[in-house]
MARTOR-723598 format. One record per residue: residue in one letter; x, y, z of N, C-alpha, C, CB in turn. Coordinates in steps of 0.001 Angstrom, whole numbers, padded with zeros to 6 digits, always signed. Last residue first. Glycine has a CB too. Example, Ala and Ser with C-alpha at 12.3 -4.5 7.8 and 13.67 -1.06 7.14 Angstrom:
residues 2
S+012850-002250+007080+013670-001060+007140+012900+000030+007870+014084-000598+005725;A+013190-005690+007800+012300-004500+007800+013200-003300+007800+011308-004473+009046;
END
This chain:
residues 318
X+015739-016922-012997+016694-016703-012016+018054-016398-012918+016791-018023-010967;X+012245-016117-013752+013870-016198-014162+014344-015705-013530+014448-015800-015226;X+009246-018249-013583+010351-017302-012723+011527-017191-013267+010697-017762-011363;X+005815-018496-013587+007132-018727-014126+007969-017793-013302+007246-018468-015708;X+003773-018888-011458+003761-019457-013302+005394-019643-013438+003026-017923-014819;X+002911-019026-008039+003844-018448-009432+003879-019267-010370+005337-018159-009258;X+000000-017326-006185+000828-018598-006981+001918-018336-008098-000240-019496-007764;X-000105-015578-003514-000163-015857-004556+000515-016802-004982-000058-015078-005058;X-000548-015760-000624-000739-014939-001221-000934-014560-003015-000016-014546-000641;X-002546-018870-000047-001589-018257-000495-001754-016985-001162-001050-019012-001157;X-005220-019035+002953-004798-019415+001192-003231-018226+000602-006757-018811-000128;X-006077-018953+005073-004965-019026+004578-004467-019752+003347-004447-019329+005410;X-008660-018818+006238-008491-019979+005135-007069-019841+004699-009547-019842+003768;X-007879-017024+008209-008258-017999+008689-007981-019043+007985-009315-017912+008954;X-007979-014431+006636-006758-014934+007212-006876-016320+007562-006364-014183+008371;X-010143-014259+005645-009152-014006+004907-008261-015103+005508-008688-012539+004928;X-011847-013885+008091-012275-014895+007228-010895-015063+006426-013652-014483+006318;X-010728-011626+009061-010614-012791+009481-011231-013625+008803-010880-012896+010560;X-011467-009633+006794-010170-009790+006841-009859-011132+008119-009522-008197+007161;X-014665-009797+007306-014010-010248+006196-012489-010903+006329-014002-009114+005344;X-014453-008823+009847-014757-010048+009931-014436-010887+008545-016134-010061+010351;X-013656-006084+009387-012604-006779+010057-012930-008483+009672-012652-006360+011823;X-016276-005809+007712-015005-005141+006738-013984-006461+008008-014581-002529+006872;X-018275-005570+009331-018590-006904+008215-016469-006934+007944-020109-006216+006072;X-017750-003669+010892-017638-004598+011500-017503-005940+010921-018435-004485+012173;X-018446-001790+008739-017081-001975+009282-017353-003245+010063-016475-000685+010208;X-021440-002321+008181-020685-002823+007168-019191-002566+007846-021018-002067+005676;X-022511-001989+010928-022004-003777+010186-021394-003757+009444-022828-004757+009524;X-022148+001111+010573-021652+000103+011547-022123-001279+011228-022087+000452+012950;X-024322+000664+008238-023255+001377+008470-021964+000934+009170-023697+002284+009034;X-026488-000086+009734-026302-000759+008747-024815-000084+008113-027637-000719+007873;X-026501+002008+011675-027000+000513+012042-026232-000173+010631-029073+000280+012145;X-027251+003973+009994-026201+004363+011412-025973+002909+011049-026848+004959+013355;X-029617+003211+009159-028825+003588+007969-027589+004017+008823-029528+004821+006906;X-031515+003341+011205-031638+002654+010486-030157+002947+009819-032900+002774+009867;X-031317+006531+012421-030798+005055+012941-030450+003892+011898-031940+004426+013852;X-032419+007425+010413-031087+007921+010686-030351+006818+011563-031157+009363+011435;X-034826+006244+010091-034020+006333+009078-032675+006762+009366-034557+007080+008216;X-035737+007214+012790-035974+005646+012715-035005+005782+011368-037870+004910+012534;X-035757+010052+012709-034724+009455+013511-034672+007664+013570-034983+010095+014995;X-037864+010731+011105-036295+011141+010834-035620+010111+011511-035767+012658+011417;X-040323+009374+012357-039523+008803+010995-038256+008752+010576-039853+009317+010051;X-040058+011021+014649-039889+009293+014459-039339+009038+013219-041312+008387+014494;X-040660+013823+013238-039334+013127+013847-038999+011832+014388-039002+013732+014764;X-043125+013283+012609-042118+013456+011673-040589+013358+012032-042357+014651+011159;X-044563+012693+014640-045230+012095+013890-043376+011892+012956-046850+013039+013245;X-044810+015094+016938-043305+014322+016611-042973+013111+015772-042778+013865+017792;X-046862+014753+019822-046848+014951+018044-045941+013465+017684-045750+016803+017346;X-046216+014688+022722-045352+015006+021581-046312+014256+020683-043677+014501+021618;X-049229+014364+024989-047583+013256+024073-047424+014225+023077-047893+011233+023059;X-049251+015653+027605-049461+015950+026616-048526+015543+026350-049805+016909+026309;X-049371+016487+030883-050428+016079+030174-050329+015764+028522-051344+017077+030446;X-047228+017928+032434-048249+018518+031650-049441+017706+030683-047480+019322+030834;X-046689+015879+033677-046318+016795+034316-047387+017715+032925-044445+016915+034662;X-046452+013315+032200-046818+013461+033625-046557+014834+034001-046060+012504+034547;X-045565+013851+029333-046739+012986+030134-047695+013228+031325-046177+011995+030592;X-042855+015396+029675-044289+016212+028921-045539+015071+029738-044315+016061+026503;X-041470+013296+031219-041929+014680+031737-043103+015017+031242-041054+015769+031443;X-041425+011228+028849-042160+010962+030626-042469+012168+031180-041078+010241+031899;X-040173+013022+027267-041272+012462+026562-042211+012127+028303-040683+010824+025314;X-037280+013038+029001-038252+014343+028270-039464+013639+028035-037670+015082+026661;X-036823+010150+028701-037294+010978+030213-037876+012372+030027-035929+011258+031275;X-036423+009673+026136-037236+009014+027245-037675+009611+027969-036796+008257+027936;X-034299+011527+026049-035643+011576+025391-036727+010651+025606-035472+011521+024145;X-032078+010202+027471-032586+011467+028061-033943+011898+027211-031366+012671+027983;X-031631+007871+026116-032532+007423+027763-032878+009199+027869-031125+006485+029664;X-030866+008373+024066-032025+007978+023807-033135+007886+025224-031743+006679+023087;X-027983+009471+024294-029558+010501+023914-030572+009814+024081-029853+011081+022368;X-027224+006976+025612-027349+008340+026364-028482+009115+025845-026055+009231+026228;X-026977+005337+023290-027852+004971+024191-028266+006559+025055-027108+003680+025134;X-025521+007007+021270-026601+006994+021302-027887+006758+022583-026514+006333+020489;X-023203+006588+023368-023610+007822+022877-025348+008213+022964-023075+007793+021394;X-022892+004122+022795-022936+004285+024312-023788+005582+023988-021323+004437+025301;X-022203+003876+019910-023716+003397+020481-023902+003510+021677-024103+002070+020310;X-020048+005237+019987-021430+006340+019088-022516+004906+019850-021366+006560+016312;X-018122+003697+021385-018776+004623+021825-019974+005510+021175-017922+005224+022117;X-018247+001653+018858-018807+001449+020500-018634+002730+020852-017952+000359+021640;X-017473+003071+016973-018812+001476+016951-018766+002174+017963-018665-000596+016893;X-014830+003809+017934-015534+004512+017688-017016+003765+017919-015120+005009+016510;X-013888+000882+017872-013962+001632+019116-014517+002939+018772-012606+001769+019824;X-013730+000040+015026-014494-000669+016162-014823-000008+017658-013695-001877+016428;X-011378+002328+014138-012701+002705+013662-014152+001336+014991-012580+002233+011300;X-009380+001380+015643-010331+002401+016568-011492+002614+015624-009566+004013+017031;X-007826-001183+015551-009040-001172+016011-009995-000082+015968-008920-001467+017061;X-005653-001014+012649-006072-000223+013313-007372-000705+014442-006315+000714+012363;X-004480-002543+010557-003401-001794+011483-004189-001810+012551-002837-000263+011097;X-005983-004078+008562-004922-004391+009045-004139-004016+010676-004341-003983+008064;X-008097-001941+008385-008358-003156+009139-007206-003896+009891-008923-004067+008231;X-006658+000388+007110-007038+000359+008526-007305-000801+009588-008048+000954+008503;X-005668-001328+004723-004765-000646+006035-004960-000305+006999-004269+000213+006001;X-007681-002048+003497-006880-003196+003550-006094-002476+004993-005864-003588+001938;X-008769+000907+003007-009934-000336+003635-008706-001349+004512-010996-001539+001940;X-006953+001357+001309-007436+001999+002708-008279+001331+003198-007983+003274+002733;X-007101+000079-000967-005810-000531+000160-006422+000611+001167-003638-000336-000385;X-009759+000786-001744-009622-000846-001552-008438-001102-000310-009032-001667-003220;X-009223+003643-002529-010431+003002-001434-010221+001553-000852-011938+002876-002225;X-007653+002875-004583-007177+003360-003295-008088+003063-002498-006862+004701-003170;X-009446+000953-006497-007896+001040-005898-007566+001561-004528-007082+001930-006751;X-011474+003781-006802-011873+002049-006015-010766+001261-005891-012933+000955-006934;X-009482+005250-007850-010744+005733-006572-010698+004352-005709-012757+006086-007315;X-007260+003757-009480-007872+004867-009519-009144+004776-007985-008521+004970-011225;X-003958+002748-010874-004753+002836-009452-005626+004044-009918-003706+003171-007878;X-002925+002241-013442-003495+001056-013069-004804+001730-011573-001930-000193-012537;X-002461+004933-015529-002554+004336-014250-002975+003406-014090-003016+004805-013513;X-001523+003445-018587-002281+005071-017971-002051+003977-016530-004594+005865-018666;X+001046+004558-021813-000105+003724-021018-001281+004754-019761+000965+002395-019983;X+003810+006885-020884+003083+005746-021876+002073+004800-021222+004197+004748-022524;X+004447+008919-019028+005124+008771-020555+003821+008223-021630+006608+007398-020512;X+003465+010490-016589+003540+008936-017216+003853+009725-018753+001732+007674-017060;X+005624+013074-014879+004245+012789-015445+004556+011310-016471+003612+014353-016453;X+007153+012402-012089+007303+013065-013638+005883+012586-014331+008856+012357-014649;X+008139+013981-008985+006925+012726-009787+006923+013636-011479+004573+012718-008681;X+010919+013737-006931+010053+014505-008241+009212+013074-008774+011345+015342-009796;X+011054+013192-003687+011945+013248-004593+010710+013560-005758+012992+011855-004681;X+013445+012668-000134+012253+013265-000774+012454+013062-002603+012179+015060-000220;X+013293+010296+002165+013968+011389+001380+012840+011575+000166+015649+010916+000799;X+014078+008755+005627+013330+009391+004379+013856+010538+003666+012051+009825+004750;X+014867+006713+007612+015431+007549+006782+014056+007754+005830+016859+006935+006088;X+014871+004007+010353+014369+004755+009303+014614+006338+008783+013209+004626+009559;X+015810+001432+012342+016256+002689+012013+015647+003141+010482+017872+002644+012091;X+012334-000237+012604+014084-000302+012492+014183+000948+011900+014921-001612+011470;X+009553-000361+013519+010522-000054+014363+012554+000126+014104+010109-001122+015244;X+007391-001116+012104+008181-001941+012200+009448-001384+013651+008675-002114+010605;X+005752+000937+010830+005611+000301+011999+006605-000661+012568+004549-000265+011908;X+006644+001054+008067+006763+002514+008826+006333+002037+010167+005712+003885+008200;X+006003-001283+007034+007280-001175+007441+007789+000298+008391+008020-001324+006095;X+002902-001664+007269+003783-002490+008115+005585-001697+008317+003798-004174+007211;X+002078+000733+006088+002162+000721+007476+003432-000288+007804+000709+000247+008128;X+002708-000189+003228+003507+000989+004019+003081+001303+005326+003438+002293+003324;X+001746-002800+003119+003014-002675+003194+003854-001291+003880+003291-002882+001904;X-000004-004596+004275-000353-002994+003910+001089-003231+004233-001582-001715+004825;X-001359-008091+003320-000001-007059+003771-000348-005666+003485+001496-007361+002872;X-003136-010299+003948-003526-008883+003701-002556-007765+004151-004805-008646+004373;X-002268-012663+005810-002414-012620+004217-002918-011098+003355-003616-013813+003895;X+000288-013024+007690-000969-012505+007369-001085-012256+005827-001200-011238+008168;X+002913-013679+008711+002064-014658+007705+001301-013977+007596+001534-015976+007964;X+006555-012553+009441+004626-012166+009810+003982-012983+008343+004034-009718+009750;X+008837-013220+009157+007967-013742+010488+006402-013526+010612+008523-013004+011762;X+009591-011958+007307+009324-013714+007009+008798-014030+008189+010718-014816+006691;X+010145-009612+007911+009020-009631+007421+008315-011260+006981+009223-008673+006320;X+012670-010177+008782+011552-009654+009754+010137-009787+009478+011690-008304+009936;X+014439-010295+006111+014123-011625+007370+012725-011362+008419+015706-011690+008652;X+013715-007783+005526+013224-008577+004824+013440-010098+005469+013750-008303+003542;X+015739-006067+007065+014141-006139+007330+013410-006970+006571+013468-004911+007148;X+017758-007187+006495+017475-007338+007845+015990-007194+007650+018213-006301+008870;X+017949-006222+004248+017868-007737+004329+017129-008147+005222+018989-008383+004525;X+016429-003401+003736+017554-004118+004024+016821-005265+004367+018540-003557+005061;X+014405-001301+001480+014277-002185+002309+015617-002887+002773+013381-002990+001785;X+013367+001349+000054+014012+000637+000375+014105+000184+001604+014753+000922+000025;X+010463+002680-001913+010724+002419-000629+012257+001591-000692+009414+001560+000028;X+007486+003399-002943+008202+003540-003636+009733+003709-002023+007582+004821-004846;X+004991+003696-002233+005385+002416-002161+007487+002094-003066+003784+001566-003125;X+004451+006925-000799+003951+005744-001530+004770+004153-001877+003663+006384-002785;X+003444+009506+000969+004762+008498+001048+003836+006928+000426+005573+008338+003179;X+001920+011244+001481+002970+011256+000290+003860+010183-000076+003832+012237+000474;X+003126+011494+005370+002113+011869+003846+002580+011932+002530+001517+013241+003830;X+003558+007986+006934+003848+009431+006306+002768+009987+005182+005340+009366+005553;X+001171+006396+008430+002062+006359+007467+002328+007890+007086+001556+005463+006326;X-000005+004267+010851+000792+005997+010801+001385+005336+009387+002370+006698+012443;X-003418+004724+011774-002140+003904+010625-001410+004831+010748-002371+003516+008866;X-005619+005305+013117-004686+005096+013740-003577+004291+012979-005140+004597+014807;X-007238+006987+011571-007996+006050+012311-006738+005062+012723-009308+005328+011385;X-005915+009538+010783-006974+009977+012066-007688+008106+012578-008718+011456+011180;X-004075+008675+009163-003852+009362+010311-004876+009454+011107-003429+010490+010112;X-006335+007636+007421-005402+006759+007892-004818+007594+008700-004544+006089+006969;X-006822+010263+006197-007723+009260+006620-007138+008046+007598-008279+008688+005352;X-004853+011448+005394-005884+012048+006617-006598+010942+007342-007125+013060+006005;X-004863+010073+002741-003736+009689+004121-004210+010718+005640-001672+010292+003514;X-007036+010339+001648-006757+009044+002105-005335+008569+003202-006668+008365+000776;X-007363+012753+001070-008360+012309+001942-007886+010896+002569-009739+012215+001153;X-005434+012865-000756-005241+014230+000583-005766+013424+001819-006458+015989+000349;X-006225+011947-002875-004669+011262-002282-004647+011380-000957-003227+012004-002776;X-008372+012939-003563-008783+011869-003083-007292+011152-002193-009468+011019-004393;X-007349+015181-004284-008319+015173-003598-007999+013726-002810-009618+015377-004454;X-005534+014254-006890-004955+014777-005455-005740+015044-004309-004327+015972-005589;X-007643+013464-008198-006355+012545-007465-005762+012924-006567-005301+012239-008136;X-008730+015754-008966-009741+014881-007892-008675+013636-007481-011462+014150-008778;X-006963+016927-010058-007708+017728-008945-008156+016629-008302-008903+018789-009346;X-004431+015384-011324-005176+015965-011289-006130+016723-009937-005527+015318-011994;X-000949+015670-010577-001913+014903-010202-003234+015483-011066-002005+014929-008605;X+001237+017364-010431+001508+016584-011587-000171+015752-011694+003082+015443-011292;X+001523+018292-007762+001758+019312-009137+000682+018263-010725+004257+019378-009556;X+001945+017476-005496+001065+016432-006291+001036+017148-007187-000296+015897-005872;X+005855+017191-003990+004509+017957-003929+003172+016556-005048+004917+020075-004985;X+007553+015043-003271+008176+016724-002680+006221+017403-003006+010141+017867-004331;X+007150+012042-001963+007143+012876-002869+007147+014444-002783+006266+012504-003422;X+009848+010074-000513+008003+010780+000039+008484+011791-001019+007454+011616+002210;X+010155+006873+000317+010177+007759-000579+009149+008606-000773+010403+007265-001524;X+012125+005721+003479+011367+005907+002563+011188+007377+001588+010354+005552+003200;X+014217+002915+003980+014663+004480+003311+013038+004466+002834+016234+004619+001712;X+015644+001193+006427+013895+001437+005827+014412+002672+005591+012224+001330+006946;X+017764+001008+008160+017390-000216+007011+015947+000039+006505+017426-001905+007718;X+020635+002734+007529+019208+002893+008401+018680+001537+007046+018119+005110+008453;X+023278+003974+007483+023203+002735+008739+021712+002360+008723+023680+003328+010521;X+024588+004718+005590+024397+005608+006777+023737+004435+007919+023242+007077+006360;X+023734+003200+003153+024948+003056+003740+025435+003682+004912+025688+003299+002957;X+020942+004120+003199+021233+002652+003646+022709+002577+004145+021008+001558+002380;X+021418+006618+001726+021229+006275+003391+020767+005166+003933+020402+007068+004015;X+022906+005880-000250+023867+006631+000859+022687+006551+001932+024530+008466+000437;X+020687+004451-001875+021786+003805-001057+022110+004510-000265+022870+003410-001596;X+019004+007120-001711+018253+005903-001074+019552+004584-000720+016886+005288-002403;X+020065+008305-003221+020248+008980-002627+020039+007612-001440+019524+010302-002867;X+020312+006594-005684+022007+006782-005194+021509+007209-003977+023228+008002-006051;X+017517+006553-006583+018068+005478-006491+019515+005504-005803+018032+004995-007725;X+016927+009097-007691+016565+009130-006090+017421+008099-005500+014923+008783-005701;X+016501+008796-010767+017561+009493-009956+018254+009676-008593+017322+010305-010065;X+014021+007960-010940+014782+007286-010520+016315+007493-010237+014546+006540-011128;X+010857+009572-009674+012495+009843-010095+013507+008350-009793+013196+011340-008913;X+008343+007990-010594+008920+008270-009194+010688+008153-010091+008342+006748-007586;X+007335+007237-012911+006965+008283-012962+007781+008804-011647+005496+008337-013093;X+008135+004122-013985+008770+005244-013600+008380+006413-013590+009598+005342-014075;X+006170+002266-014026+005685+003869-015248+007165+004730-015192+003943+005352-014347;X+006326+000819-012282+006569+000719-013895+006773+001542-014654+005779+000303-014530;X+007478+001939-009477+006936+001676-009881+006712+001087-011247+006679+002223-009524;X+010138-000009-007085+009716+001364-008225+008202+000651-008630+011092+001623-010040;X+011907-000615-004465+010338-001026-004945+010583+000156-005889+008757-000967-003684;X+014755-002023-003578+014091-000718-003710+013087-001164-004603+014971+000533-004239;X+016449-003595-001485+016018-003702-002330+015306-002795-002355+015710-004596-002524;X+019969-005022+000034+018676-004320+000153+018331-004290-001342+018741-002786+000910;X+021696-007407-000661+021742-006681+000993+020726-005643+001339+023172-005840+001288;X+020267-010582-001495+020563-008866-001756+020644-008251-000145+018983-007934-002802;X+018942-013300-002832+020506-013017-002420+019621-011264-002778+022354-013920-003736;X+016579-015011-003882+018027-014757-004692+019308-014385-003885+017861-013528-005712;X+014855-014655-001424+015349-015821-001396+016588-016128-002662+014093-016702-001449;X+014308-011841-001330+015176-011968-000007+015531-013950-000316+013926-011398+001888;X+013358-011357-003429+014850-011120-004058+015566-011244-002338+015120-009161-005139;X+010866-012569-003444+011541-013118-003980+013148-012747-004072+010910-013163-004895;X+009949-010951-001730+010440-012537-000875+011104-012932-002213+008928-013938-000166;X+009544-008679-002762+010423-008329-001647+010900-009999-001306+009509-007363-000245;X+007760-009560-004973+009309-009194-005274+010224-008908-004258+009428-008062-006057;X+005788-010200-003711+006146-011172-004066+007636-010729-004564+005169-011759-004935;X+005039-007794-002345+004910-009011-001556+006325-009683-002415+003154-009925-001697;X+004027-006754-004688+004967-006006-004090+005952-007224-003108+004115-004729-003185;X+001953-008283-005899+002997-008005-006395+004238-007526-005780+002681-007372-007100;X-000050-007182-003442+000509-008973-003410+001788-009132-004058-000544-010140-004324;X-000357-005220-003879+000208-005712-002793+000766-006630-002831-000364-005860-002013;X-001810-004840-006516-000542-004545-006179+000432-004941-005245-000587-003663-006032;X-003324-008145-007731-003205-007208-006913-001943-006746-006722-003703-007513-005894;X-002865-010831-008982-003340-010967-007289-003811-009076-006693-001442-011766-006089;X-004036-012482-011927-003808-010996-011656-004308-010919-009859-004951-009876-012916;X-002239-015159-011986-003319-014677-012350-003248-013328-011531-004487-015632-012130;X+000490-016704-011907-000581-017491-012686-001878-016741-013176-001053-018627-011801;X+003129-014336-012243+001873-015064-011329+001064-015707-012011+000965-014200-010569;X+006536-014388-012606+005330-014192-013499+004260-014999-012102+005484-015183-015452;X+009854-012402-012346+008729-013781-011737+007159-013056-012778+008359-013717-009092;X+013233-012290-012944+011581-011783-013187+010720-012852-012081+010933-012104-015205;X+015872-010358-014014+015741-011498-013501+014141-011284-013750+016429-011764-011995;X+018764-009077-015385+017292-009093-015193+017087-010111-014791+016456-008875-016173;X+021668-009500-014994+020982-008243-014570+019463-008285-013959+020954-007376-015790;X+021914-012074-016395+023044-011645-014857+022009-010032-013989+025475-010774-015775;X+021648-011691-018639+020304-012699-017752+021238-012790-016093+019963-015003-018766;X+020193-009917-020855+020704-009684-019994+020432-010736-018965+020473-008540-019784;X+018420-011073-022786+020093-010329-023335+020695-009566-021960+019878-008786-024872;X+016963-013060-021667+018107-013549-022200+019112-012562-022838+017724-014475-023102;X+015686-010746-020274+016349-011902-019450+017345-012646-020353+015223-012984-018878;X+014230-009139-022328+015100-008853-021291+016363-009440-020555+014433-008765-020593;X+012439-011445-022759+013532-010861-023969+014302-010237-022984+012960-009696-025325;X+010979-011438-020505+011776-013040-021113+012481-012393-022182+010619-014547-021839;X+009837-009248-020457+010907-009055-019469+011455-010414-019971+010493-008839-017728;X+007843-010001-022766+009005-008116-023211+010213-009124-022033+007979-005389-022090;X+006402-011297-022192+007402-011602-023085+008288-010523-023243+006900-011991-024293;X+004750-009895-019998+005800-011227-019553+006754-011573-020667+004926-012726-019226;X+003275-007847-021737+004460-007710-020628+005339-008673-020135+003995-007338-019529;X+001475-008026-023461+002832-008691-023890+004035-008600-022909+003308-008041-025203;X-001291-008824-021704-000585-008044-022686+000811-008693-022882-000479-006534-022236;X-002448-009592-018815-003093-010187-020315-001956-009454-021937-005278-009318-020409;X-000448-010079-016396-000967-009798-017277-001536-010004-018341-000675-009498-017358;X+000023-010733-013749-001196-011683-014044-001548-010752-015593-002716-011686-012517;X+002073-009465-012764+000978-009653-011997-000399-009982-012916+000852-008380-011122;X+005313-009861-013072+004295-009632-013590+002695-009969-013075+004614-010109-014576;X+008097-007794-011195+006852-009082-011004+005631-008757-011901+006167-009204-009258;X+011498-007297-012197+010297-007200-012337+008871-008377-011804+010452-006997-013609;X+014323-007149-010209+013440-008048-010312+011618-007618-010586+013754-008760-009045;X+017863-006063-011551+016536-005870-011566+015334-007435-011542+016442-004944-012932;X+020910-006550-009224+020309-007026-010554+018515-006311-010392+020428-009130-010647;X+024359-006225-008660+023236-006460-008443+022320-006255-009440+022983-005937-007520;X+027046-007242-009033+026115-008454-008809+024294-007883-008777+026667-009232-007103;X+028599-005085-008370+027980-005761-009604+027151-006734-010001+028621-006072-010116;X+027322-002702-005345+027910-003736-005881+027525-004434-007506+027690-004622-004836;X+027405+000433-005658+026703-000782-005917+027420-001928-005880+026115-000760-007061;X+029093+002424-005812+028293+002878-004673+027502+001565-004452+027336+004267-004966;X+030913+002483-007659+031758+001835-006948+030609+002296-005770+033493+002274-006974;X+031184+003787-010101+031433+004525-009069+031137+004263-008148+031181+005397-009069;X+029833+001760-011605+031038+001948-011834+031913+003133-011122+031013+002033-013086;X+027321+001221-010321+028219+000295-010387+029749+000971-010488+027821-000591-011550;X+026250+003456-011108+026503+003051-009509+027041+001948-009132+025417+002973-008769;X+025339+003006-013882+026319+004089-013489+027056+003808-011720+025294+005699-013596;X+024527+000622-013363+025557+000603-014190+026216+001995-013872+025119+000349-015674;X+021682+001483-012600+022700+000993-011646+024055+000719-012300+022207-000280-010975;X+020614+003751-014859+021374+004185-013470+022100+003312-012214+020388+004872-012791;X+020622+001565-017101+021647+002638-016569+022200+003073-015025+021101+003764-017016;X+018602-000533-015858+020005-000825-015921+020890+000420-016496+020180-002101-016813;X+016618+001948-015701+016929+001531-014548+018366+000698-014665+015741+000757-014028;X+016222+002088-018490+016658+003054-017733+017105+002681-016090+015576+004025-017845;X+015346-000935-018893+016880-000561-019707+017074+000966-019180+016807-000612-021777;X+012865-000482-017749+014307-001820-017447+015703-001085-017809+014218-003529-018787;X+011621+001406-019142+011875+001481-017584+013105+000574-017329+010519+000934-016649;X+011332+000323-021704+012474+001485-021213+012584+001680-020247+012466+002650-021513;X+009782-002041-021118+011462-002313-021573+012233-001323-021405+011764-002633-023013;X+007406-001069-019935+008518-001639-018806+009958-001938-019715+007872-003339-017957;X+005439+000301-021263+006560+001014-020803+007686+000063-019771+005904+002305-020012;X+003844-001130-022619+004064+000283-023101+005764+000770-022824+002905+001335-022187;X+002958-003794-021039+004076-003857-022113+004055-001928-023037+003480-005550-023479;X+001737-003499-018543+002562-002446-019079+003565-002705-019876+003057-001778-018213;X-000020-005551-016735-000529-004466-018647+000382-003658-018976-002003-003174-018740;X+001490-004998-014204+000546-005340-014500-000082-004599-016237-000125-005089-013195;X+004125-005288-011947+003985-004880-013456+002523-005689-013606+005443-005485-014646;X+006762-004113-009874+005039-004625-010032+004798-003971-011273+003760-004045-008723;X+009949-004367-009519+009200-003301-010415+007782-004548-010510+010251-002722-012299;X+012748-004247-007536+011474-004831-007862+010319-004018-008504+011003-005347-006704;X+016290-004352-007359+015329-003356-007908+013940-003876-008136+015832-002826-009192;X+018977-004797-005247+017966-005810-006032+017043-004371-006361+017037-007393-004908;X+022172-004430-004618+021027-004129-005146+020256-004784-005501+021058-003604-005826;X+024936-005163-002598+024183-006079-003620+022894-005303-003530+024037-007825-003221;X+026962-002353-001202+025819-003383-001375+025387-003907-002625+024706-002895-000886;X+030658-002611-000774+029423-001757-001089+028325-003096-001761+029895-000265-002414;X+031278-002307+002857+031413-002900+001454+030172-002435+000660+031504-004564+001479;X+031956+000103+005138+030956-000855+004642+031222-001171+003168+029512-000291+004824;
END
């Protein structure tokens, strides 16, 4: 196999802190993989700025003119979201030219050392390398809480995504033609491609603690793409709905028929003054519960329906 055209896509939102040394560390390590002949030369970094208010779009336009074979960019008119960012660097470097492409983050906090391991197993034949982190050492307590809960979470309501396994990913061409077939406007990227079905590889690799700036993702972030991934992927939280109300119906006809017994057979209505109440509030607040998932899918068809673009682009260097 000839050796591959690289594309590198880095989602950038407020991180004029840290994206010029991320750039200029990332054009090392493909310069090194250039010259040991694992890269092809052609290949190049595609940062996406996602609607920043900071100096981040002028840092990667300095970038671009002292490197304008290497760096390349796109800018959005207004802040869409990670997904969307992600979105937009996988179509943008499947309409430049690349035989695959690897998602980082900004912060580089995901080893970019990993970058050689993730070719050799593209060059092994598999067109989805994913990147699953060896431990959460580095996390705090309630990040790693909340990390734990959210891929449990998505295992038990029918998303398969690995554990650990964050956006940090390579992709082949092939699978980036595949992905021009699906229009939905609410991409969960790491289901879709861990669903996809093409030969897949995973490898493992070190989270270094952020250098500079601070996380973009916190609680209501993640809560948001777990919301975005079950709806996307999954019916069964709707099929749960329906059996807790078959359920319910069941308890409710057998306390019927208790309440008819005490009546007719001994004479005497239940009290139970205080357990109406309980159980009119427990219903109540069940009830309103179940709409809000049912509200959650009907949202994501509303979404889809107006098909409005995932996002708009400002500027772009090719």
């Amino acid at each position: 196999m000839q050796t591959p055209k690289l594309a590198i896509t880095i989602p950038c939102y407020n991180e004029e802190l840290c994206i010029e040394s991320t750039c200029r560390r990332l054009l090392e390590v493909m310069n090194d993989l250039i010259k040991r002949n694992k890269i092809s030369a052609q290949s190049y970094i595609y940062p996406v700025d996602d609607g920043s208010k900071d100096n981040t779009w002028s840092i990667i336009e300095k970038l671009h003119q002292e490197f304008p074979d290497k760096i390349k960019g796109l800018k959005f008119i207004k802040n869409y979201g990670n997904q969307s960012a992600l979105v937009a660097g996988l179509e943008g470097v499947r309409e430049l030219g690349c035989d695959c492409v690897i998602s980082i983050d900004a912060d580089l906090q995901q080893d970019e050392n990993a970058i050689e391991r993730f070719v050799e197993e593209f060059c092994n034949g598999n067109d989805i390398v994913l990147g699953v982190r060896k431990d959460r050492k580095t996390d705090s307590f309630f990040k790693k809480t909340t990390a734990i809960m959210f891929y449990k979470l998505m295992a038990l309501l029918g998303t398969k995504i690995p554990m650990n396994h964050s956006d940090y990913r390579l992709v082949s061409y092939k699978a980036l033609k595949l992905m021009e077939k699906y229009h939905e406007n609410a991409f969960f990227l790491r289901g879709f491609f861990f669903d996809l079905g093409l030969k897949t590889a995973s490898i493992t690799f070190d989270v270094k603690p952020r250098k500079q700036g601070c996380s973009k993702f916190n609680f209501w972030s993640l809560l948001a793409l777990a919301l975005n991934g079950i709806t996307s992927f999954s019916i069964v939280p709707l099929r749960l709905i329906a059996g807790l109300g078959f359920l319910m119906a069941v308890v409710a006809f057998f306390l019927g028929l208790e309440t008819v017994f005490e009546k007719l057979v001994f004479n005497n209505t239940p009290n139970g003054v205080a357990t109406i109440i309980i159980l009119l509030c427990f219903f109540g607040g069940l009830q309103i519960f179940c709409s809000g998932i049912i509200g959650e899918y009907v949202g994501q068809v509303y979404l889809e329906v107006k098909a409005r673009p995932r996002y708009i682009k400002e500027k772009e260097l090719v």
